[in-house]
PAKE-379422 format. One record per residue: residue number from 1; residue in three letters; x, y, z of N, C-alpha, C in turn. Coordinates in steps of 0.05 Angstrom, whole numbers, plus 32768, in hexadecimal, padded with zeros to 4 digits. Layout:
! residues N
> i, aa, n.east, n.north, n.up, ca.east, ca.north, ca.up, c.east, c.north, c.up
> NUM, ala, X, Y, Z, X, Y, Z, X, Y, Z
...
END
This chain:
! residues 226
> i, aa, n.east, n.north, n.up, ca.east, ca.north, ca.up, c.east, c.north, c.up
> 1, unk, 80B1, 81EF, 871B, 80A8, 81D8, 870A, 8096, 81E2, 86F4
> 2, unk, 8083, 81F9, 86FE, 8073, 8200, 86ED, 807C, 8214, 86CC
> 3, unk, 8096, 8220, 86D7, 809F, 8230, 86D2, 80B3, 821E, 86B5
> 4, unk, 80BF, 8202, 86BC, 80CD, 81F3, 86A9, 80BC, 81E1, 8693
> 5, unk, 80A1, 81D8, 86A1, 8088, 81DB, 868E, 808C, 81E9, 8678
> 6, unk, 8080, 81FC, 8683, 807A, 8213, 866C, 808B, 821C, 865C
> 7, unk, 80A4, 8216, 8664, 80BE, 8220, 8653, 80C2, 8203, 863B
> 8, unk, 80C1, 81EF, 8644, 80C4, 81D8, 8638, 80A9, 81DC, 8621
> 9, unk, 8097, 81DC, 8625, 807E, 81E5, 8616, 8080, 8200, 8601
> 10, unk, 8091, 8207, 8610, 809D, 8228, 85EF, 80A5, 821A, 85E3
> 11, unk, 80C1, 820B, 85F3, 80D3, 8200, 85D7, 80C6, 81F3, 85C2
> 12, unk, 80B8, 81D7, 85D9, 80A8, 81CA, 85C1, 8098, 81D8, 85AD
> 13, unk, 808B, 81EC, 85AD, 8079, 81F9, 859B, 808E, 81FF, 858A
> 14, unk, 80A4, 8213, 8593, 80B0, 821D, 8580, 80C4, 8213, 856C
> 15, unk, 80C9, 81EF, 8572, 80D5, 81DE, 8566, 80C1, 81D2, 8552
> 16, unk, 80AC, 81CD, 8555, 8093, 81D2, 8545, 808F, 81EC, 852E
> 17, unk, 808C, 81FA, 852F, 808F, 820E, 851F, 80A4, 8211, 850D
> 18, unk, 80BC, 8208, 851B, 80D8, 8208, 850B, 80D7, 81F2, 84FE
> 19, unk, 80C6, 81DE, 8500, 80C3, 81BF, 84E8, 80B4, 81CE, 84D6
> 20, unk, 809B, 81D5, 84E4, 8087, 81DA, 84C9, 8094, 81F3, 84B8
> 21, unk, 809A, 820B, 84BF, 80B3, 820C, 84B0, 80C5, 8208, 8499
> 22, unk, 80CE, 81F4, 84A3, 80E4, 81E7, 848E, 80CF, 81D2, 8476
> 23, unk, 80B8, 81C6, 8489, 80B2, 81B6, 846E, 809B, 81C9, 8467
> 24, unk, 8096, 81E7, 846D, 8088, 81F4, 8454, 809D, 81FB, 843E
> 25, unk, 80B7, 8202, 8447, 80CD, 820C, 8433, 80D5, 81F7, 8424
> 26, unk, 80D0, 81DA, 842D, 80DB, 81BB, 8422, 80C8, 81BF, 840B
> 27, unk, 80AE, 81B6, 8412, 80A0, 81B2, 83FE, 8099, 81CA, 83E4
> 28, unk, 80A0, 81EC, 83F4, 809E, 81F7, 83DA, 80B9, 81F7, 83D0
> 29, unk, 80D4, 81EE, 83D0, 80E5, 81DE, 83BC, 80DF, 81CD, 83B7
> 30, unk, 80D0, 81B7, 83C0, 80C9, 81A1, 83A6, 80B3, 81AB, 8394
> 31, unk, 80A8, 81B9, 8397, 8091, 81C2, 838A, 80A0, 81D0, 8371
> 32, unk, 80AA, 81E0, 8376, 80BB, 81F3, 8360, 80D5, 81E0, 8352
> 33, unk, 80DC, 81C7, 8358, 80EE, 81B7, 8355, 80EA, 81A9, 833C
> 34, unk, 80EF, 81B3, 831E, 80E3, 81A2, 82FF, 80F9, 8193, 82FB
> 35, unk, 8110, 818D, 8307, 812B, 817D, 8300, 8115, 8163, 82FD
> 36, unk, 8120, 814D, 82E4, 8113, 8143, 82D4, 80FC, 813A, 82C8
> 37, unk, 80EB, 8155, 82CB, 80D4, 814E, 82B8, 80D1, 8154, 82A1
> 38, unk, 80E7, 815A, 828F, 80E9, 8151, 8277, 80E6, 8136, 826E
> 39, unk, 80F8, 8126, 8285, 80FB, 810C, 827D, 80E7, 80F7, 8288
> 40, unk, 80D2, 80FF, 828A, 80C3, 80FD, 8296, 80A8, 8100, 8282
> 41, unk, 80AA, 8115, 827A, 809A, 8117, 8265, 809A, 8110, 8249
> 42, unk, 80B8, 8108, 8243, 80BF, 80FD, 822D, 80B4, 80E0, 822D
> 43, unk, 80B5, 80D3, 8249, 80AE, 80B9, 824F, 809C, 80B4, 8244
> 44, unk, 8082, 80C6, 823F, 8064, 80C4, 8248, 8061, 80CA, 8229
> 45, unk, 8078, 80E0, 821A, 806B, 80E7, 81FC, 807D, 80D4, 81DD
> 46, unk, 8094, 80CB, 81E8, 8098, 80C0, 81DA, 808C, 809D, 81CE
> 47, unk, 808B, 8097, 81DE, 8076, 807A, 81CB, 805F, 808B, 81AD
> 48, unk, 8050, 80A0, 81BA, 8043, 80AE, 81AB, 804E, 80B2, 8198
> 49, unk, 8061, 80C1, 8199, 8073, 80D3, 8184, 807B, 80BA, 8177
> 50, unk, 8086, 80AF, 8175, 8091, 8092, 8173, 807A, 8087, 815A
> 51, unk, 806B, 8076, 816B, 804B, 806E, 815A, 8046, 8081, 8140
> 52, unk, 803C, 8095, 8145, 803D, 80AF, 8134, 8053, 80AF, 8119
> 53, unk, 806C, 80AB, 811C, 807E, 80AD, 810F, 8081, 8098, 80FD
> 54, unk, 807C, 807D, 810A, 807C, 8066, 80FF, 8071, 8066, 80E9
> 55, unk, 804F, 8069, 80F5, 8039, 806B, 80E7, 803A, 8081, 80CB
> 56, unk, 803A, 808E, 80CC, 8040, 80A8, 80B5, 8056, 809D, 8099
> 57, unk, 806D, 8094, 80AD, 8081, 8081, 8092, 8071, 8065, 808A
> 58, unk, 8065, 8059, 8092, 8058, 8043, 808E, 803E, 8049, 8070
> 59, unk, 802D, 8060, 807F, 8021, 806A, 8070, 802A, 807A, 8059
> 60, unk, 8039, 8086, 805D, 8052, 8094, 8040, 8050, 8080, 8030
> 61, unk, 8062, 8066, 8039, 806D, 8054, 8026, 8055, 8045, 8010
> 62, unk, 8044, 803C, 8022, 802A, 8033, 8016, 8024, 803C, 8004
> 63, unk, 801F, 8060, 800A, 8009, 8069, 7FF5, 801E, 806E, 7FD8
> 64, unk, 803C, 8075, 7FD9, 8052, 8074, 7FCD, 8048, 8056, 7FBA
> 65, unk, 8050, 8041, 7FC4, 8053, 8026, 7FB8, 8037, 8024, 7FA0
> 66, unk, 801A, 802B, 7FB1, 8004, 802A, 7FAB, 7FFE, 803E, 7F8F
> 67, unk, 8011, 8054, 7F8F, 8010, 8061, 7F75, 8027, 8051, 7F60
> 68, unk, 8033, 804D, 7F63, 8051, 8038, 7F5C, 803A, 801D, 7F4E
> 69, unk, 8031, 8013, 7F54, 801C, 7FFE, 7F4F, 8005, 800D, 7F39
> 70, unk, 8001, 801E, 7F3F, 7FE7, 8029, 7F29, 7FF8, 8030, 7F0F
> 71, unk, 8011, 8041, 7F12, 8022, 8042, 7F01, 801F, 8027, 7EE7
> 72, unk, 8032, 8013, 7F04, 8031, 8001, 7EEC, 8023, 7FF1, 7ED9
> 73, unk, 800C, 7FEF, 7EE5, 7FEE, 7FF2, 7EDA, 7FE5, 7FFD, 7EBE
> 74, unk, 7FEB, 8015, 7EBF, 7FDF, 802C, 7EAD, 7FF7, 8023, 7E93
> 75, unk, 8016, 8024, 7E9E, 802D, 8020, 7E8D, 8028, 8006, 7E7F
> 76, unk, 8020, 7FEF, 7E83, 8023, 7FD4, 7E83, 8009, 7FD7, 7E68
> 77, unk, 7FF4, 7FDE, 7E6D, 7FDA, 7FE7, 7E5C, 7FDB, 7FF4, 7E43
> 78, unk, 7FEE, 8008, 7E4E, 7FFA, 801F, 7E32, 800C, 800D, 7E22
> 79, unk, 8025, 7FFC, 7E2B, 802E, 7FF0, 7E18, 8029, 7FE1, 7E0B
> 80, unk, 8019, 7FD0, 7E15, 8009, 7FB7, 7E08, 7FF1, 7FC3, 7DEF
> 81, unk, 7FE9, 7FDA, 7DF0, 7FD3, 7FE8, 7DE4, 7FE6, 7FFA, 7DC9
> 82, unk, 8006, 7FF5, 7DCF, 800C, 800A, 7DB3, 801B, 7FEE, 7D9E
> 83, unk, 8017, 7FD8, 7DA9, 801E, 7FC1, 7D9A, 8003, 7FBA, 7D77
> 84, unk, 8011, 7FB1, 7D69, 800A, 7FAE, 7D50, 8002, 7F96, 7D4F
> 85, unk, 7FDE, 7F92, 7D3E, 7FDA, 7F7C, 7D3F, 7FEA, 7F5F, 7D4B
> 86, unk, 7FF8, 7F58, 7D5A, 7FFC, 7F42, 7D62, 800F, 7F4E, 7D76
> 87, unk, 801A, 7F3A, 7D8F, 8028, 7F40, 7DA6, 803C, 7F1C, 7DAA
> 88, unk, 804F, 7F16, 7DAA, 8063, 7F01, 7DB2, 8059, 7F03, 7DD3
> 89, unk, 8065, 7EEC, 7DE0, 805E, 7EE0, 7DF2, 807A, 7EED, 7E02
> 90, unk, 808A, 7EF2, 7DF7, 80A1, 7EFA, 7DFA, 80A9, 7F15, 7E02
> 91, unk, 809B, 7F24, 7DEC, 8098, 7F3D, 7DF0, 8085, 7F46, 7E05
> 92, unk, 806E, 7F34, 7E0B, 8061, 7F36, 7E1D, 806F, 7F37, 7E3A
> 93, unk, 808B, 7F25, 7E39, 8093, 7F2E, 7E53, 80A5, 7F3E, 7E51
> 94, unk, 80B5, 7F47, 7E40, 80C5, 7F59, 7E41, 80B4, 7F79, 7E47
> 95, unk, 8094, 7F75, 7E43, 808B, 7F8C, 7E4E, 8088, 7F8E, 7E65
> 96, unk, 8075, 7F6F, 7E6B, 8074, 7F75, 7E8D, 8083, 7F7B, 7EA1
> 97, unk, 80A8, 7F72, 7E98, 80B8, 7F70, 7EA2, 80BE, 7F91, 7EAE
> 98, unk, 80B9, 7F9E, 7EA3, 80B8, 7FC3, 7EA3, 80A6, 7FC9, 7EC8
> 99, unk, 809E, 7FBA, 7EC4, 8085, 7FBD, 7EE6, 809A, 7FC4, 7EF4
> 100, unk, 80AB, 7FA4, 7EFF, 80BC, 7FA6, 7F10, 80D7, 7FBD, 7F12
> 101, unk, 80D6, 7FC7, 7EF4, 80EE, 7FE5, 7EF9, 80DE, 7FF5, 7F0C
> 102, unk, 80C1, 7FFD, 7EFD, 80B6, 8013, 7F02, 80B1, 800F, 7F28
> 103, unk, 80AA, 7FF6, 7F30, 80AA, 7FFC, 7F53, 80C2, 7FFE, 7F65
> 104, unk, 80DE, 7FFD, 7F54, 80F5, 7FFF, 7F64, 80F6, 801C, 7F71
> 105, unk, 80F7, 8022, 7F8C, 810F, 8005, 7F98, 8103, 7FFD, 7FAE
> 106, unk, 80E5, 7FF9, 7FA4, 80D1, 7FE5, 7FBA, 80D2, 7FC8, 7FA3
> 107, unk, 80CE, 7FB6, 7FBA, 80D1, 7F94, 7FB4, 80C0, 7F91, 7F8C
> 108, unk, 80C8, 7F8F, 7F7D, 80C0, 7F8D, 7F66, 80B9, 7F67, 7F60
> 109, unk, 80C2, 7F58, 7F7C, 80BA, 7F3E, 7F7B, 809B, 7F38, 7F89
> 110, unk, 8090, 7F4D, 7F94, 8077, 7F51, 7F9D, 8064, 7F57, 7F87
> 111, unk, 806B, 7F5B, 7F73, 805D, 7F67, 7F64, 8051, 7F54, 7F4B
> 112, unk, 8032, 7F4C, 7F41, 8022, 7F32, 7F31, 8015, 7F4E, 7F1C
> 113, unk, 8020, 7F42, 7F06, 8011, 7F5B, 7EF1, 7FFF, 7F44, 7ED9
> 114, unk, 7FE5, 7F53, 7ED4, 7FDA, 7F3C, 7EC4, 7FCE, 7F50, 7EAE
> 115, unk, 7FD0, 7F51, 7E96, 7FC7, 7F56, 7E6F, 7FB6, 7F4C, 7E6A
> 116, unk, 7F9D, 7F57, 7E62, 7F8C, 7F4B, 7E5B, 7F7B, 7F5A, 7E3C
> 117, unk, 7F7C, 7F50, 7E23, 7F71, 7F53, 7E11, 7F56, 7F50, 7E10
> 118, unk, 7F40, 7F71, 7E19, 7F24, 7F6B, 7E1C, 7F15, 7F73, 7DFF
> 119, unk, 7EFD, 7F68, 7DF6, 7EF7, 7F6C, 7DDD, 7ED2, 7F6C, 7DE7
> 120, unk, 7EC9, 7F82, 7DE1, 7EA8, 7F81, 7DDC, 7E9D, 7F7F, 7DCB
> 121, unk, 7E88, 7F79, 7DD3, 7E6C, 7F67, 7DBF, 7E67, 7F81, 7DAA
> 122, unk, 7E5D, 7F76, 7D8F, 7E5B, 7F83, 7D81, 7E3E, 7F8F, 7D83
> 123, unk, 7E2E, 7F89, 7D96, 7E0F, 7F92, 7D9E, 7E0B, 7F9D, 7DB5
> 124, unk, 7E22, 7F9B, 7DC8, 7E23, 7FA1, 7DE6, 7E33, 7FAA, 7DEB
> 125, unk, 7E42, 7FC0, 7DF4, 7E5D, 7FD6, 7DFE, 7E55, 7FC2, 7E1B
> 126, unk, 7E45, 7FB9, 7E2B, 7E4A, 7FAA, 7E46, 7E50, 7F99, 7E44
> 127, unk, 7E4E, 7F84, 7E3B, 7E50, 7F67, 7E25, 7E71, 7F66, 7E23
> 128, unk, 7E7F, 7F55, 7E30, 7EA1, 7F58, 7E24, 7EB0, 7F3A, 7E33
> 129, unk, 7EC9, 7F34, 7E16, 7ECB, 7F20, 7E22, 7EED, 7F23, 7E19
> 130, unk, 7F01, 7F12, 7E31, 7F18, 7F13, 7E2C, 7F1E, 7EFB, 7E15
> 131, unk, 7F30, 7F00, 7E02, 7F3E, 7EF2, 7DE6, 7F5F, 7EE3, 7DFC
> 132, unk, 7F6F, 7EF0, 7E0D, 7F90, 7EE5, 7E14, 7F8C, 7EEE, 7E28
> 133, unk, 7FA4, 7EEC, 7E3B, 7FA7, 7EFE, 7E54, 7FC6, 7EEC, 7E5A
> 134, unk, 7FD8, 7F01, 7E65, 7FF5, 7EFD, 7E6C, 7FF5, 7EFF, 7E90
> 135, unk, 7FFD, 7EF1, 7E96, 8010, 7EEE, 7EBB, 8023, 7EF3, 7EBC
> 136, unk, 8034, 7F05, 7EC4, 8047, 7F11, 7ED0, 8049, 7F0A, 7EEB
> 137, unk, 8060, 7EFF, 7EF7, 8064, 7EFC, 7F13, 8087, 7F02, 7F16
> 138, unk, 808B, 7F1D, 7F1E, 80AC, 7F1C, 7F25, 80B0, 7F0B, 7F3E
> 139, unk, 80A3, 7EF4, 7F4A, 80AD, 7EF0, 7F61, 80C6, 7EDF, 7F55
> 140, unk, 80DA, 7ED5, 7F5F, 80E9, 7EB9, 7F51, 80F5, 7EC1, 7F38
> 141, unk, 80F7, 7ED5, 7F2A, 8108, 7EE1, 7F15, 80FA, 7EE1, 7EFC
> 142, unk, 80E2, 7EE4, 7F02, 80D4, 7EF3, 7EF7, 80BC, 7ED6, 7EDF
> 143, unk, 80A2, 7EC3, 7EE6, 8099, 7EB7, 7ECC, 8086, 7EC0, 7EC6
> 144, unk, 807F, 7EBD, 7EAC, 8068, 7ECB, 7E97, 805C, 7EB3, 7E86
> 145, unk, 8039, 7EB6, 7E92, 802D, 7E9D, 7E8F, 8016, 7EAD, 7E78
> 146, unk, 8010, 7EA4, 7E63, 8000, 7EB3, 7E50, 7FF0, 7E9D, 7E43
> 147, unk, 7FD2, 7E9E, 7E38, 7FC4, 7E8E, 7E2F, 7FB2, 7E9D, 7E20
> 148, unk, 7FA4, 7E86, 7E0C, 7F8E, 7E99, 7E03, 7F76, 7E8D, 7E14
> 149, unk, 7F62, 7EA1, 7E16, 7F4B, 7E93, 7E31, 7F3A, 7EA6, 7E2B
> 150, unk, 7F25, 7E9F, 7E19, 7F06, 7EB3, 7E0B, 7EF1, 7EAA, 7E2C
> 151, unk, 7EF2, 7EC0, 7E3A, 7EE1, 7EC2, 7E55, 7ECB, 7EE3, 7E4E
> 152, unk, 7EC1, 7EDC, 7E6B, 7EAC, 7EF5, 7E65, 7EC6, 7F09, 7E7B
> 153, unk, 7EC5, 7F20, 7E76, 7ECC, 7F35, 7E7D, 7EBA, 7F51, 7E83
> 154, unk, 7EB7, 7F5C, 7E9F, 7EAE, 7F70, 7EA3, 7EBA, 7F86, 7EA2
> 155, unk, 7EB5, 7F96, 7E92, 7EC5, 7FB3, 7E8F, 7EB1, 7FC2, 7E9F
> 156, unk, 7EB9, 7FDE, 7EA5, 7EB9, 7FFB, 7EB4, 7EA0, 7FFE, 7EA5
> 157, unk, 7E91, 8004, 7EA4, 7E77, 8015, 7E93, 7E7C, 8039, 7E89
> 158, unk, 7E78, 802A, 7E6A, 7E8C, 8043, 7E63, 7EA1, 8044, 7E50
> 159, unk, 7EB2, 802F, 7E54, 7ECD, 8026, 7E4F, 7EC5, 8023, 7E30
> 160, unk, 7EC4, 8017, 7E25, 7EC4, 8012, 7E09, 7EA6, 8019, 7DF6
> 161, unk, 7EA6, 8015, 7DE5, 7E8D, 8017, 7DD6, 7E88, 7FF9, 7DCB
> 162, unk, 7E73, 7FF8, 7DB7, 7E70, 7FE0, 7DAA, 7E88, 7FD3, 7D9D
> 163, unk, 7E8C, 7FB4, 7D8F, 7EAC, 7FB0, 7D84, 7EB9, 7FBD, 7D88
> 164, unk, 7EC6, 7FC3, 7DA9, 7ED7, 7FCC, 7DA8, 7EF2, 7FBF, 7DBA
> 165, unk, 7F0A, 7FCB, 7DC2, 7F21, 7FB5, 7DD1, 7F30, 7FD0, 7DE0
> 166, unk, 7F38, 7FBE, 7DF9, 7F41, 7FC6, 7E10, 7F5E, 7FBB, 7E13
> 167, unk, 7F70, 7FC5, 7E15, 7F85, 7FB0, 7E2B, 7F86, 7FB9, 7E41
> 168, unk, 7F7D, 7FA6, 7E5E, 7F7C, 7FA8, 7E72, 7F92, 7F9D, 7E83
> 169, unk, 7FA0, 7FAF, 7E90, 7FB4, 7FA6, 7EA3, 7FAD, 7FA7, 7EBF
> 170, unk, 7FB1, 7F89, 7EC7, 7FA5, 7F8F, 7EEA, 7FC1, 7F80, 7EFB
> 171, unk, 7FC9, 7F96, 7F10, 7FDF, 7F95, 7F1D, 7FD0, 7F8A, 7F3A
> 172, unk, 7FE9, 7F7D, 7F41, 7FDD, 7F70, 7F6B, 8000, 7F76, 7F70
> 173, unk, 7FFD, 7F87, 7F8E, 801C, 7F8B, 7F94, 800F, 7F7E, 7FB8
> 174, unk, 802B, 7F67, 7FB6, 8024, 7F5A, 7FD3, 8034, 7F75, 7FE3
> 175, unk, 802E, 7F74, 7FF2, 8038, 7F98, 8004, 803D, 7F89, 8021
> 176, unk, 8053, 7F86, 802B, 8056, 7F87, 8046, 805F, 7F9C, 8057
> 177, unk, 804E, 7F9C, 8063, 8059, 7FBB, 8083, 8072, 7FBA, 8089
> 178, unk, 8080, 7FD1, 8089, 8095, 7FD7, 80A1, 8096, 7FC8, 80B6
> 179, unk, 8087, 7FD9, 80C8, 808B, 7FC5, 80ED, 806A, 7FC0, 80F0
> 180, unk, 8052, 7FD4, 80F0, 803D, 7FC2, 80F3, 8025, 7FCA, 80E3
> 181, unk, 8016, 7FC5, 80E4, 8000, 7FC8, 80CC, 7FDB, 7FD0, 80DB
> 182, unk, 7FE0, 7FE0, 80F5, 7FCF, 7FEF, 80FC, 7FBE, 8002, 80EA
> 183, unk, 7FCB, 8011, 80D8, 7FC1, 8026, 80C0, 7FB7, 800F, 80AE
> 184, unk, 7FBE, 7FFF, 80AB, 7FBE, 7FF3, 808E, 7FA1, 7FE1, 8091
> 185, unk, 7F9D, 7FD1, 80A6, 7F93, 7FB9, 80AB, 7F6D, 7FC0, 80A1
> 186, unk, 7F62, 7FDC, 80AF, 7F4F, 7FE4, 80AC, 7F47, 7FE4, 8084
> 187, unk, 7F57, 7FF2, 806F, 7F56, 7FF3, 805A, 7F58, 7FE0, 803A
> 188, unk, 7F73, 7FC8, 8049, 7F7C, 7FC6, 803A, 7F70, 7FA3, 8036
> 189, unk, 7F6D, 7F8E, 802F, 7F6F, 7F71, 8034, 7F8B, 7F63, 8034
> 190, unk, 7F8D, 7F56, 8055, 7FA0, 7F4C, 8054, 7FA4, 7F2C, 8054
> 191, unk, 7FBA, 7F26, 8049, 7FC4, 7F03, 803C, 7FD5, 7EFF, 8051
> 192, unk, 7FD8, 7EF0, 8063, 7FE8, 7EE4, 8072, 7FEF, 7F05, 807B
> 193, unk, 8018, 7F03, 8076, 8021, 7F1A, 8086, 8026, 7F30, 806F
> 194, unk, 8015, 7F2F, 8059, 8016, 7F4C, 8042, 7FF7, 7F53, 8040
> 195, unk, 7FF8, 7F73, 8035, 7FDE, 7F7E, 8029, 7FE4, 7F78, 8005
> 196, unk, 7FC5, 7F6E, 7FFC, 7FCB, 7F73, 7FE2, 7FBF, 7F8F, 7FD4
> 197, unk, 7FCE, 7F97, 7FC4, 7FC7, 7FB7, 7FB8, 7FC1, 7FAC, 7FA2
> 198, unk, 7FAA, 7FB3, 7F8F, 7F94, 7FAB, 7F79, 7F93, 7FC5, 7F69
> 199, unk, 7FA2, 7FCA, 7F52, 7FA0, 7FDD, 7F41, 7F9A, 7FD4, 7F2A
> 200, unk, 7F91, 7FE1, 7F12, 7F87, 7FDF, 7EFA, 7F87, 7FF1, 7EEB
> 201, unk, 7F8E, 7FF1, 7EC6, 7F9D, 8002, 7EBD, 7F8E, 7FF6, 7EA0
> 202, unk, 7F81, 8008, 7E8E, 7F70, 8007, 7E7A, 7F82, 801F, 7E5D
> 203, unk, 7F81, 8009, 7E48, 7F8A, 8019, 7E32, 7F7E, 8019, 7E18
> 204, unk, 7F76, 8021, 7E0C, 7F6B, 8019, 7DE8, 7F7B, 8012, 7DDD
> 205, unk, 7F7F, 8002, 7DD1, 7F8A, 7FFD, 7DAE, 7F94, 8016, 7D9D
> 206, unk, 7FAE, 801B, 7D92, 7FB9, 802D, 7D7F, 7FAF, 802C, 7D6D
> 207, unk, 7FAC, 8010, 7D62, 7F9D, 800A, 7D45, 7F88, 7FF6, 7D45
> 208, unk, 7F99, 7FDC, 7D4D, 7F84, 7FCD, 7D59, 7F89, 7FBF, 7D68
> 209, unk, 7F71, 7FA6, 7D69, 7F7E, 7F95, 7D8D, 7F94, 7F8A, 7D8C
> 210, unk, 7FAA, 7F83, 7D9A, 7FC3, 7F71, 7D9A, 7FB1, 7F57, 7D99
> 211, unk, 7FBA, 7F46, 7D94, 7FAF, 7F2E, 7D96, 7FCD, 7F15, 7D96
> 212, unk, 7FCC, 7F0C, 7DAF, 7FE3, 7EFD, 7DB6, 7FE9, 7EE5, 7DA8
> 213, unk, 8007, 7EDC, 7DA2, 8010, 7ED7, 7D90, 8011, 7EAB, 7DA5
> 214, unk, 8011, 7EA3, 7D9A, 8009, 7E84, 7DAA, 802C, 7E79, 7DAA
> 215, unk, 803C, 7E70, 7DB5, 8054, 7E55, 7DA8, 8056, 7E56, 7D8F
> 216, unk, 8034, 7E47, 7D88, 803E, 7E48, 7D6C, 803A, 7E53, 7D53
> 217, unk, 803A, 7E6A, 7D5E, 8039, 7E87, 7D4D, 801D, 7E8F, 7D46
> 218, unk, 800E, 7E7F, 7D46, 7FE4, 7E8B, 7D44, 7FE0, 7E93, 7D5C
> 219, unk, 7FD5, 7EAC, 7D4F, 7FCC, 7EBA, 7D65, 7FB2, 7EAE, 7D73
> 220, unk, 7FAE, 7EBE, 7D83, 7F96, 7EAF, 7D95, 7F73, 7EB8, 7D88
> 221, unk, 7F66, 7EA9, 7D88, 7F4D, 7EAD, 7D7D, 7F41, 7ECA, 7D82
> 222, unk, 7F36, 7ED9, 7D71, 7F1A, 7EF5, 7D83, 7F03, 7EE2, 7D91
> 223, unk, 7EFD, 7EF1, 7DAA, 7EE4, 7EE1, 7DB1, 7ED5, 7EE5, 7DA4
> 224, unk, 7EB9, 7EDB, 7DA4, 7E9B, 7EDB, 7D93, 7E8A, 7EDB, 7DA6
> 225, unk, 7E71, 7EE7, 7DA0, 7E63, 7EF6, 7DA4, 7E46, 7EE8, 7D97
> 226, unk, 7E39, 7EE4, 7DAD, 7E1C, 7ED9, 7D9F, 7E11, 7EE8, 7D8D
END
């Protein structure tokens, strides 16, 4: 009896041994076992990669558009500034109309361009007041709203001397994001679901100030100056 004990008690031990065994050899193949941790890790890096990618073309396009806008700015300033004593209301849009080439082949219906004829005090280079100013709006196929309107105007410090004239071109491009506007939101002010981009574009006079031409053909007053 004693004798089948003890024999039953080998086996068991040694059926023991033969488990532990197999699950030390089990577990060092799963251990050494990388079948899909690629995909696995792709899981974990692509949203990143993704985000990242988004973000970068988002930001591309922006700062792209945002030079596209200063452009038209500077262009819009320069033409209005090589005009001869007087400017048509007409011609006035056939210039602004030039904006919307220059931002293709981003939305050129986003885009509010405004001319403004600045003139300083003959005692004060700070002192300055606008004589016209033109609206440009390509939204709707394009209207151009122009008046004469003697206001005070703040120029750059610097910008002109005494009696002197500016044409100032100030651009607003409504800018809407790709897919989301994480980069953008911190920098930019946003209107409902667009950023607006605020550029400005300064030129002198060739000879002298343009001074805009009214309907009915008189031009618009110089402001005065206490």
């Amino acid at each position: 009896m004693r004798t089948s004990r003890t024999s039953a008690a080998k086996r068991l031990i040694r059926h023991m041994q033969i488990a532990r065994r197999h699950a030390r050899r089990s577990l060092s193949a799963w251990s050494r076992n990388e079948r899909g941790a690629a995909a696995v890790e792709f899981a974990f890096i692509a949203p990143i990669v993704s985000t990242m990618f988004i973000g970068a073309v988002e930001l591309s396009q922006v700062l792209t558009v945002d030079r596209r806008a200063a452009q038209v700015a500077t262009t819009m300033a320069d033409l209005v500034a090589r005009t001869n004593a007087s400017i048509s209301q007409s011609s006035m849009t056939d210039i602004m109309k030039v904006g919307g080439f220059i931002m293709l082949p981003y939305r050129s219906s986003a885009l509010e361009t405004t001319v403004r004829n600045v003139t300083s005090s003959p005692s004060s280079a700070t002192t300055a007041k606008q004589s016209w100013y033109c609206t440009y709006n390509t939204n709707g196929g394009g209207t151009n709203t122009c008046a004469c309107n003697v206001t005070s105007y703040t120029l750059p410090t610097g910008l002109v001397t005494t009696n002197d004239s500016v044409v100032v071109a100030e651009v607003r491009y409504f800018y809407t994001p790709l897919l989301f506007d994480m980069i953008l939101k911190n920098t930019l002010t946003k209107t409902g679901s667009y950023y607006t981009l605020s550029k400005k574009g300064y030129a002198k006079p060739r000879s002298q100030a343009a001074m805009l031409l009214q309907t009915s053909g008189v031009a618009c007053p110089s402001p005065s100056f206490p």
